[in-house]
N, C-alpha and C positions, 0 to 999 in steps of 0.2 A: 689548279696547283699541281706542277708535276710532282713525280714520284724523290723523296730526299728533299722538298723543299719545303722551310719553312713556311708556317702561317704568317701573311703581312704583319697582325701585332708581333709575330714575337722577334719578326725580323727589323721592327720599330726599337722593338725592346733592346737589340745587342749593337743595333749602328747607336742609340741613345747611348750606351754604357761606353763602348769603344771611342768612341770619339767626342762622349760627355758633351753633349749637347743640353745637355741640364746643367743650369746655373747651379740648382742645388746639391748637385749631386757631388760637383767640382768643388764646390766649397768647404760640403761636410768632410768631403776626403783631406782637403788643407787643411781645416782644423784639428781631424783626426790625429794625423801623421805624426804631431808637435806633441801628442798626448801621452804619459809615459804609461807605461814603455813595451820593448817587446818581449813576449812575442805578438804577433797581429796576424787581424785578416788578412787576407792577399788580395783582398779586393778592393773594400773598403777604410784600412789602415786602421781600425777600431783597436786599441790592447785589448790582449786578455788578462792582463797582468798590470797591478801597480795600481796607483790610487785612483786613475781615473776607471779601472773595471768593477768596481761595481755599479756602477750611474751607467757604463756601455749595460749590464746585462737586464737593469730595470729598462732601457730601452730595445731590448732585445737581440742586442750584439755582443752577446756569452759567446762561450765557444760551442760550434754545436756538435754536439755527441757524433752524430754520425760521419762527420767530416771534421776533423778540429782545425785544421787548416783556412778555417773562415767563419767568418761568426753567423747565428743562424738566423738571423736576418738575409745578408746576401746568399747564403746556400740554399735559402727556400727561393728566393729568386732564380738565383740559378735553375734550381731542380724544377722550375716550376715552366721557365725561358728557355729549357735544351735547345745548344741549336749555336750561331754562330755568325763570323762575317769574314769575310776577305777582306781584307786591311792594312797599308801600308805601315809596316812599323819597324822597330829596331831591337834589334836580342843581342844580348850580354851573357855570354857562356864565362865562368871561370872557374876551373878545377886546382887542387891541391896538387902541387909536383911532389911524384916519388913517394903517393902517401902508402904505397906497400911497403917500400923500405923503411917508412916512420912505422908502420903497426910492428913490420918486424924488430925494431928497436928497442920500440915503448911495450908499456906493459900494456894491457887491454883496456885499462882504466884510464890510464894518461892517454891512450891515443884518442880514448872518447873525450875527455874535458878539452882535447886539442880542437878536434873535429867540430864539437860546441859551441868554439871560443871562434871560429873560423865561420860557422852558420851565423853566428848572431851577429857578427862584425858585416858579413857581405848581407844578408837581411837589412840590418839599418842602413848601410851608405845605399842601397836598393829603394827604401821605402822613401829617402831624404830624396832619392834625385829620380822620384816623382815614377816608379817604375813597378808593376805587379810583379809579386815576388812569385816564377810560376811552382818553382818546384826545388826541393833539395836531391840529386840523387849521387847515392854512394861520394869522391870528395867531389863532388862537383853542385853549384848555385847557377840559376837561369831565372834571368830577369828578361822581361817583358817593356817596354818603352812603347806606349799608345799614344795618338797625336793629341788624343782626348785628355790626358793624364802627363804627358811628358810635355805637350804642346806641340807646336809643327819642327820645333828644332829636336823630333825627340832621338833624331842621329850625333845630335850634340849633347844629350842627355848623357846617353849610352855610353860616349866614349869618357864624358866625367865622373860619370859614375865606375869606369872603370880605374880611369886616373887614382880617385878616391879609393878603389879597396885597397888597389897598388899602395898607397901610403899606409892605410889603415892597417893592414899586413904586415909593414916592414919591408915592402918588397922596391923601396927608393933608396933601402941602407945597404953595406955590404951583409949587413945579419938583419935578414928577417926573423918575425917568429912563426911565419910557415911560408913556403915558397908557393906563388900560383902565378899560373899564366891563362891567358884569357883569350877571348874572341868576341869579334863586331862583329855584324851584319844587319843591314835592310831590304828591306822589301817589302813587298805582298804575300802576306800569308792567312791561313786562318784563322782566325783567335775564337775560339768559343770552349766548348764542355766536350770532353769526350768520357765514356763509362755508360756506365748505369747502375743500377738502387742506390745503396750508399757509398758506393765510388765513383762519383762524379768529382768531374776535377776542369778547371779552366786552363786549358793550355794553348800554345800555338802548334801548327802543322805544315810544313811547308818547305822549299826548299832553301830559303832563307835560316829557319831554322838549323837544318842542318848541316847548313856552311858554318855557322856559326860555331855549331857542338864541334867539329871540324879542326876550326882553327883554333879554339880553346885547348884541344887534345894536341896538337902542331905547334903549342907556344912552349916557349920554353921556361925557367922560372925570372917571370920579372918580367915575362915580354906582354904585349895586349897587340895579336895580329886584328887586323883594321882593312875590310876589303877596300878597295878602292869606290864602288859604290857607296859604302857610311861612309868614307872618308869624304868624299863627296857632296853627298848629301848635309853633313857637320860643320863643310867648309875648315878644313886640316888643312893646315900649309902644308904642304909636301916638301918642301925643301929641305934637305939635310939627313929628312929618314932615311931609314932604308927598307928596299925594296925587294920584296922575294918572289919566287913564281913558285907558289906549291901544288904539286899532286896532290888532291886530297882524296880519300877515301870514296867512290861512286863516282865520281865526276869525270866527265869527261874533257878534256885537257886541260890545263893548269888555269889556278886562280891567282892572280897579283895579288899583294898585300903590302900592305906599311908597317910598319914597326915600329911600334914606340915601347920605349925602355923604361920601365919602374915608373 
């Protein structure tokens, strides 16, 4: 075994999870997901909250202390399986537009109940369209699309689950109640844990990822840029959109994109 590579089981262990080659595992997560309500694992959709948590925490899907972001079921997993895969999949970047100009508006209390009201919204339409919720940072939500969990169409996943916040937002009316703009992307990236002790966190890595973060920051409010790769990959009729070439942020020479509006 060279130096940085996993042990055979544990690299059993994360192609098993990513790409849910367990019947059981795919199942428990459907039943999960429908369970009210959130907030949830990021893994396995388990609530922490609502009438079904407490029969999750007699099973051992509390929230667990050292990471509340997953129940401590899947975090001992995790903590136990460090480590990861390369994996084709699909990320859904979507940040709040102009949310300095709302802090500076709002009082500090209303900008939080907004920011809240905007997690728990992109959270659920996440969890519904089958996608690990990786991370909330500052206004921005990134969701995860695994062929294991989204299925093989999960570039078609991504982009309805973007469709879906777009509405869920307001961002289909001319008055939203928060403006956001988003970004696609597929590829091959890594998906496993990065940290240590009790900051371990499952995220992706790669540069798919970061096209993505990219065009989220490049949309404008109401837009979801769409590389031509997920569009692709999702089978998007191209006709009618429109088409941009951006400079993005590292890259080297421009990236095409589609446009789809609210």
């Amino acid at each position: 075994m060279g130096s940085g590579q996993l042990p055979e089981r544990d690299q059993s262990w994360w192609w098993e999870r990513l790409l849910v080659t367990s019947p059981w595992f795919r199942r428990g997560r459907a039943v999960l997901k429908h369970l009210p309500h959130d907030p949830r694992c990021r893994l396995c959709a388990a609530p922490f909250e609502g009438s079904a948590a407490p029969l999750m925490r007699l099973f051992g899907k509390g929230r667990w202390p050292r990471n509340p972001n997953y129940c401590a079921s899947c975090f001992n997993k995790i903590d136990t399986h460090r480590g990861g895969a390369e994996i084709e999949s699909s990320f859904l970047f979507a940040d709040v537009r102009g949310s300095t100009q709302l802090a500076e508006r709002m009082g500090p209390t209303e900008f939080r109940a907004l920011m809240d009201r905007f997690y728990a919204t992109a959270a659920q339409v996440l969890v519904e369209h089958d996608a690990i919720v990786d991370k909330f940072v500052g206004d921005e939500v990134i969701g995860i699309f695994l062929p294991g969990l989204a299925g093989e169409d999960h570039a078609a996943q991504a982009l309805a689950a973007a469709r879906a916040l777009m509405s869920a937002t307001g961002n289909t009316t001319p008055a939203p109640w928060v403006a956001v703009g988003a970004g696609v992307q597929s590829g091959v990236a890594f998906v496993g844990t990065v940290g240590d002790g009790a900051h371990v966190e499952l995220t992706a890595l790669g540069d798919p990822v970061n096209v993505a973060a990219r065009l989220a920051s490049a949309a404008g409010a109401g837009e979801t840029l769409v590389t031509l790769t997920a569009a692709r990959a999702a089978k998007l009729h191209e006709d009618g959109l429109e088409r941009r070439d951006l400079e993005l942020k590292g890259k080297s020479g421009t990236t095409p994109v589609l446009v789809l509006k609210g």
